[in-house]
C-alpha positions, 0 to 999 in steps of 0.5 A, a space after each residue: 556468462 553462459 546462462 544456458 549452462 546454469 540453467 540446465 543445472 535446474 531442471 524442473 521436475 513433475 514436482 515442480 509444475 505441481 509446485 506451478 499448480 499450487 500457487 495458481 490456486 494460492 493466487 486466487 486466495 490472494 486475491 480475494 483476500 486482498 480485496 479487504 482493508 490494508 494500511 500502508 507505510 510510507 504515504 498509502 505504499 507498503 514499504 515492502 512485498 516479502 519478509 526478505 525485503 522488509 527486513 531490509 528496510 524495503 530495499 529492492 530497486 537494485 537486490 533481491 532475489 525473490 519473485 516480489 521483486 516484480 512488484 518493485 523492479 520487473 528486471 530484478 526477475 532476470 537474476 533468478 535461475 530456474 523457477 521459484 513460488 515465493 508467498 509471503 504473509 504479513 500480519 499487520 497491528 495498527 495503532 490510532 490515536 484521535 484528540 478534539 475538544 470532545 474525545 480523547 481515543 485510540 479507537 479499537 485495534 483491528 489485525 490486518 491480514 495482507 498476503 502476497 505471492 508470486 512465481 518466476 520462471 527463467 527460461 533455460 538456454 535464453 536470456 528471458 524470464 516470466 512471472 506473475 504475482 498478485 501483491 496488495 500495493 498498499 493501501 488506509 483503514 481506521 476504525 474508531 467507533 461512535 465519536 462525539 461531534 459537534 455538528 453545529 460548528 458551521 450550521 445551526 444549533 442542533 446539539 451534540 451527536 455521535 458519529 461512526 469514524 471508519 475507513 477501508 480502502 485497499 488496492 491489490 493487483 495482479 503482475 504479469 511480468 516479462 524481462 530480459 536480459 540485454 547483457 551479461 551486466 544489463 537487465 530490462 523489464 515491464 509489469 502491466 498492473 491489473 488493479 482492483 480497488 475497494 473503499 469503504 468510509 464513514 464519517 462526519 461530512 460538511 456540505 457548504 452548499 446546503 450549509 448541512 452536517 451530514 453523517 456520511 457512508 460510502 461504498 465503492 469498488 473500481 478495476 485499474 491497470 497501469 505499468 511498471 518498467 525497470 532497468 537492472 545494471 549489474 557491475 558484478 555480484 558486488 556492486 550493482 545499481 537499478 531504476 523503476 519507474 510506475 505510471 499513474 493508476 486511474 482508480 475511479 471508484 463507483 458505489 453508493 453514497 448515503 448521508 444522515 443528518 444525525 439528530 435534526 436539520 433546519 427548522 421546518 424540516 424533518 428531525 432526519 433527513 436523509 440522502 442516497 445517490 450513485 457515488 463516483 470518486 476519482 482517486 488513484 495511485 500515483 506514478 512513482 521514480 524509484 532508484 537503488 544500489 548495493 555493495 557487498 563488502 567482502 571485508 566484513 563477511 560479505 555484508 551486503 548494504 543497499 539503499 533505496 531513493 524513491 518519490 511518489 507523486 501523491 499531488 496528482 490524485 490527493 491534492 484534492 478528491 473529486 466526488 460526484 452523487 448522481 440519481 439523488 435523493 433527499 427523503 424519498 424525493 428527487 434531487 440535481 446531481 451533485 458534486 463535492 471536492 474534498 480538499 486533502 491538499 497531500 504533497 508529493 513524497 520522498 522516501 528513504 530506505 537503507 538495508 543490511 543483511 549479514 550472512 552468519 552461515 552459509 545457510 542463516 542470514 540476518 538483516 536489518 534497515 530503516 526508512 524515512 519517508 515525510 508524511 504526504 498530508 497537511 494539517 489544513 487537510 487531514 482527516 480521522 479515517 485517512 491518516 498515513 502519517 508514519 514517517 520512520 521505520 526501523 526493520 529487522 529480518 532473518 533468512 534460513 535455507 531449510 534444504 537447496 530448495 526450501 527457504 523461509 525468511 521472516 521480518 518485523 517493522 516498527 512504524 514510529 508514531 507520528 501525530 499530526 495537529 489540526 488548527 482552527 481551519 478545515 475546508 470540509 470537515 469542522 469535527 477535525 478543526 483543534 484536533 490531533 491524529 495519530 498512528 503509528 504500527 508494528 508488522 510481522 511478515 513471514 514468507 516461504 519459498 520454493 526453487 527448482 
């Protein structure tokens, strides 16, 4: 294939290093946007990073043409000639549900805003191409409000109480990419994930040690880095298969961690007690191994059909979470440091994706897909304000070239309720024991993109 002759088809122009400018500065928005709250699809991972791909079911190991694709298969970029910004909007509706002997809710319905962008330039004449994005990877959020709980379930009898159920934790990153392009068929490429992450909780806390009901409030931030590397095989422009594989994500979240009790405590003790420390909470975003191929069958149209087989090591950072409280105080006084480990017990995931586009016209494109994806939680171990539970996924999407330059692709995904029952055991958080939560969400992505 001669590459350079292709290339030169594509020069770039003052309007396109314009263009360049552009989503430097979008990226810098993305960033900080990036930093609130998030919810994910499968586990705590977005299924997709861009309309195309969402209206395909997530599908993106093996196709794709867009600059996303880095975030998911660094080599992909090498299939893009010349240079194009893609920026990408998805407007997420959660949907909650929180059953227990005192309370029966859907807690209120925040809108999440979860925006992504990217650019990817193939340099003329060489077989190498660049890019860079900033995606947010994925991430949890509820929020219930005040919910009853009964705080004397492991203690003594204080009585009944309302606590805030909240939760916040995204994780968002930068993607400088570079692949190459060892063949006319076989494409490698590697992405440093620069990460930053942000949590924010509140919830009923029981701590075994004291034999206290706590009301809890965290607030903790933390940078991450990690890779991504990935192969393409490309038989022709008719079949093709591919590989990624993610390293494990360190996200050691530091912040501050305050605790109430919320009408009493022992007797002879204060009717509040209160609790403040320096908070570390080792968390993480697991390694992952994700495989994908597609056809493009000429018999129907040149329907393309791509399916995608990943798995997630969510064991590795939420079988259980480590937290530790250092320059701790009870009521004004001095206190040891502390540690606690809150037992989620999640499993690792496989996730299935499967995804159509049709081409109506030359320029108009239709698509459509599903995934499936266990959910990584535990009875034994969940929890109200992180309940990644939505296992099925149907997608839909459609693509229109408004010029040679211009595109715009829009997506909508369903995820299927699924509610996870708690029995009558729960290590660390009594108010869960008999209860039942669900999730489930509807998301609309909408992305416009510029190639020269």
């Amino acid at each position: 294939m001669d590459w350079s002759r292709k290339v030169e088809q594509r020069r770039i122009g003052a309007t396109s290093w314009g263009a360049l400018s552009a989503v430097f500065l979008a990226s810098a928005v993305v960033a900080i946007a990036s930093a609130g709250p998030v919810w994910a699809n499968t586990g705590m991972e977005n299924i997709a990073y861009g309309a195309k791909s969402a209206g395909m079911g997530g599908t993106s190991i093996a196709v794709g043409d867009d600059a996303t694709v880095m975030n998911t298969n660094p080599a992909s970029i090498s299939r893009i000639l010349g240079g194009r910004i893609d920026m990408n909007m998805e407007v997420m509706f959660p949907m909650f549900s929180f059953q227990n002997p005192l309370n029966d809710t859907a807690g209120n319905h925040p809108v999440y805003l979860i925006p992504s962008a990217g650019f990817v330039y193939h340099s003329p004449g060489t077989r190498w191409s660049f890019g860079i994005g900033m995606f947010n990877e994925g991430g949890t959020g509820t929020d219930y409000g005040k919910l009853a709980v009964d705080n004397h379930v492991l203690g003594p009898s204080i009585g009944f109480t309302r606590v805030k159920y909240f939760s916040q934790f995204g994780y968002m990153k930068l993607t400088p990419t570079v692949a190459l392009e060892i063949s006319d068929r076989i494409s490698v490429g590697v992405s440093p994930q620069l990460g930053y992450s942000r949590m924010k909780m509140k919830m009923p806390f029981f701590e075994p040690s004291m034999n206290r009901f706590w009301a809890a409030q965290m607030e903790a931030d933390s940078p991450s880095v990690g890779v991504k590397v990935g192969l393409l095989y490309r038989v022709s422009d008719r079949y093709g298969v591919g590989v990624a594989y993610s390293s494990t994500t360190d996200i050691r979240l530091k912040g501050d961690l305050y605790m109430a009790t919320p009408t009493g405590d022992l007797p002879g003790m204060p009717k509040r007690s209160v609790m403040k420390g320096d908070l570390e909470m080792d968390m993480g975003w697991p390694q992952s191994v994700k495989l994908g191929g597609f056809v493009k069958l000429q018999t129907l149209g040149g329907m393309v059909v791509a399916s995608d087989v990943e798995w997630l090591d969510w064991s590795h950072y939420y079988g259980e979470i480590p937290l530790r409280m250092r320059e701790v105080t009870l009521n004004g006084r001095r206190q040891p440091a502390r540690s606690f480990t809150m037992g989620t017990g999640w499993a690792d995931q496989w996730v299935f994706k499967l995804g159509l586009e049709y081409p109506v016209t030359e320029r108009f494109r239709i698509r459509g897909g599903y995934v499936y994806g266990k959910n990584p939680a535990k009875s034994e171990g969940a929890m109200a304000v992180m309940n990644p539970f939505v296992e099925h996924h149907l997608t839909a999407g459609v693509g229109y070239d408004l010029s040679r330059r211009v595109e715009l692709n829009g997506s909508v995904v369903y995820g299927l309720n699924k509610t996870l029952p708690v029995g009558r055991y729960h290590p660390f958080a009594p108010d869960m024991m008999n209860s039942r939560t669900g999730m489930e969400f509807v998301s609309f992505s909408l992305m416009l993109s510029y190639k020269w």
